[in-house]
Each structure stands twice: as C-alpha cells, then as structure tokens.
C-alpha positions in Angstrom: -79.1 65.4 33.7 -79.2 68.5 32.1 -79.6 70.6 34.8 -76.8 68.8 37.5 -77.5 70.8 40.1 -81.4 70.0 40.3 -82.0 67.6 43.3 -83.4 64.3 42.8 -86.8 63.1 42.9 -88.7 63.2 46.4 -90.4 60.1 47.7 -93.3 61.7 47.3 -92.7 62.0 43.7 -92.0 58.1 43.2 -94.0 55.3 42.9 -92.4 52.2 42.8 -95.1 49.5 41.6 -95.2 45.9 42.6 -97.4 43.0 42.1 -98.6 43.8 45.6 -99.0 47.4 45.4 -102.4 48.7 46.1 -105.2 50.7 44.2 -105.0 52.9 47.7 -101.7 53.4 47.6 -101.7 54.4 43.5 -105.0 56.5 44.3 -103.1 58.3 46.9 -100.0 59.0 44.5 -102.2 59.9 41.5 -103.7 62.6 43.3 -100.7 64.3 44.6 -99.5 64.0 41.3 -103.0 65.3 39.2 -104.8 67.3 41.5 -104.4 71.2 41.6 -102.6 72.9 44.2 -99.2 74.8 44.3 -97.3 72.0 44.4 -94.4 74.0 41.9 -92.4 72.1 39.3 -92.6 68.4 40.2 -92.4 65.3 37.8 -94.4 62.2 39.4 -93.0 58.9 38.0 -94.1 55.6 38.3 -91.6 52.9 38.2 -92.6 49.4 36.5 -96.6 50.2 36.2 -96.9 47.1 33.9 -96.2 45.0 37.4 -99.7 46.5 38.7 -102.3 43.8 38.5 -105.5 44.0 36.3 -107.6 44.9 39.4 -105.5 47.7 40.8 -104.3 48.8 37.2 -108.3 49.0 35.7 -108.6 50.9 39.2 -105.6 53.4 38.5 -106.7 54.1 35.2 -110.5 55.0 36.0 -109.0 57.6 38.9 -106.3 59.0 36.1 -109.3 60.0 33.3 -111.5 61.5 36.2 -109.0 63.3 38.1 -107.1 64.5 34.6 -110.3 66.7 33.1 -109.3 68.7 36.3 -105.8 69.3 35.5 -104.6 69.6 32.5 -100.8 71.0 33.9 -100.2 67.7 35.5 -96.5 66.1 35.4 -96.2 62.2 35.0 -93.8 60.1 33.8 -95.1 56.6 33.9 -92.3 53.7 32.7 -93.0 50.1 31.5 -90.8 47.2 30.6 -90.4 46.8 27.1 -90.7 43.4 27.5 -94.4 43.8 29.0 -95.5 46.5 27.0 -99.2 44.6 26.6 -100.3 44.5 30.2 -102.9 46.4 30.9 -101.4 50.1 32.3 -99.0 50.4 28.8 -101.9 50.0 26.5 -104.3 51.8 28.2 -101.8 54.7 27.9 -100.4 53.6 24.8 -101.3 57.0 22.8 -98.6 58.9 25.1 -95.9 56.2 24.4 -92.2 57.2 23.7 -89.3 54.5 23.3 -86.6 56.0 25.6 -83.1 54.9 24.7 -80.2 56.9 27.1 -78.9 59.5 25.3 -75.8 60.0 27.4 -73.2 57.3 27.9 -72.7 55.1 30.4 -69.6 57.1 32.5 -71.8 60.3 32.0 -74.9 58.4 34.0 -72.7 57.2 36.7 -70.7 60.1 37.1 -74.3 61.9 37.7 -75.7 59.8 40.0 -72.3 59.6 41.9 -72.8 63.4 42.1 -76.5 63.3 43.8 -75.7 59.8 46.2 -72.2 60.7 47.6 -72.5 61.6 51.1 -70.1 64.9 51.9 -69.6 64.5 55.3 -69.4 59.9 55.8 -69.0 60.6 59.8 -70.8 57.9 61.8 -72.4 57.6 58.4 -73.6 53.9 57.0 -72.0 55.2 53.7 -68.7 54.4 54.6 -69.2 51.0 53.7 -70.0 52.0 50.0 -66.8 52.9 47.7 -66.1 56.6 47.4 -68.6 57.6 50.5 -71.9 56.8 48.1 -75.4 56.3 50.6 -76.1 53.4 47.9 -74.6 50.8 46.5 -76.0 47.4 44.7 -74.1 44.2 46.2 -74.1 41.2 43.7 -73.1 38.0 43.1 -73.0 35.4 40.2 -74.0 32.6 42.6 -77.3 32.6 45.0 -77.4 32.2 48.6 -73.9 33.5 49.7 -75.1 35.9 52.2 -76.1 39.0 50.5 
C-alpha cells in the first residue's frame, strides 16, 4: 500500500495452500520463487502454508534449505493462521516469524483494493454485477444453502 500504483501480485507469485495441494505443485512454486534468474523485484507468498499436510509440508521444507544455499536474494512471504501456528510449516520456519497486525485502517484497505479490482471499462464485462464495476466481489449469507 505504500506504493498505490504498484500492480498486484501475479499468479505466478501466489500460492494458495490447501489440504490437497501437492509437494509438486509447492516444488514448482518454490523454485520460481528461490532459484536464480532475472526474475526482477518479485515477492512470492504463500497463503495458509499451515493447511499443507505433514507429507507435502516435510517435503516443501527439505526443497526450501536445498534450493536456499543457492540464493540468498530470494523473496518470500509465507503466512500462517495464528490459530495453527504449531503445524508443521510455522515451526519449522519459526526463526523468521513476525506477528503482522494491519497498520492501516479498515476504509484505507478497502479503498486500495477498490483501486487495483475496479474494472475501467465494465462493457460486456462480468463486473457489472459487482457494485461500483469491481471484477470481485464476496457474496454471503447468514443462513446456508440459499443458492450462493
């Protein structure tokens, strides 16, 4: 947020980590992410790492200390749950931990994000269904099952 003009991250520069997510699949992001080559000033993250299981996550780590002596200019952002902070990935990285709390208010984040998802020209665009022209939205309800 500091620098609003600065696109968002690629989908190459994302991991989103499931139960089901493979050791393949993390393999294959690690290395974009550790080894060398002029891929500028990228930040890999991974989303929700503690939701890797212990096979894939043992896995993930091994490939992160070998490919890491290589690099040592790598970018990686890795976030946990709080809430599961003793699975396997958030201790076996726990020497790099920082407790993020958002240090911009709430209106500031969404105004942000409104700035990066809004779409400028919604013309035979699916964004017209989200307020304000945005190419996301989140559709909730307090009751399950009502056709979401």
């Amino acid at each position: 947020m500091n620098s609003p003009e600065q696109p968002l991250p690629m989908f190459d520069e994302v991991l989103l980590c499931t139960p089901r997510t493979t050791a393949e699949q993390v393999g294959l992001f690690l290395r974009r992410c550790l080894i060398p080559c002029s891929r500028g000033e990228k930040i890999y993250t991974m989303l929700y790492a503690d939701e890797l299981s212990y096979d894939v996550s043992c896995r993930a780590e091994e490939l992160f200390q070998d490919l890491q002596r290589c690099n040592s200019s790598y970018r990686l952002v890795i976030l946990c749950d709080c809430e599961r902070e003793h699975s396997y990935i958030p201790s076996a990285f726990s020497q790099y931990k920082v407790h993020m709390i958002p240090q911009r208010p709430r209106a500031e984040i969404q105004q942000y994000l409104q700035h990066h998802y809004r779409v400028a020209q919604p013309s035979g665009s699916a964004a017209s269904v989200f307020k304000d022209n945005m190419c996301v939205g989140i559709v909730s309800s307090k009751r399950a099952g009502v056709g979401k």
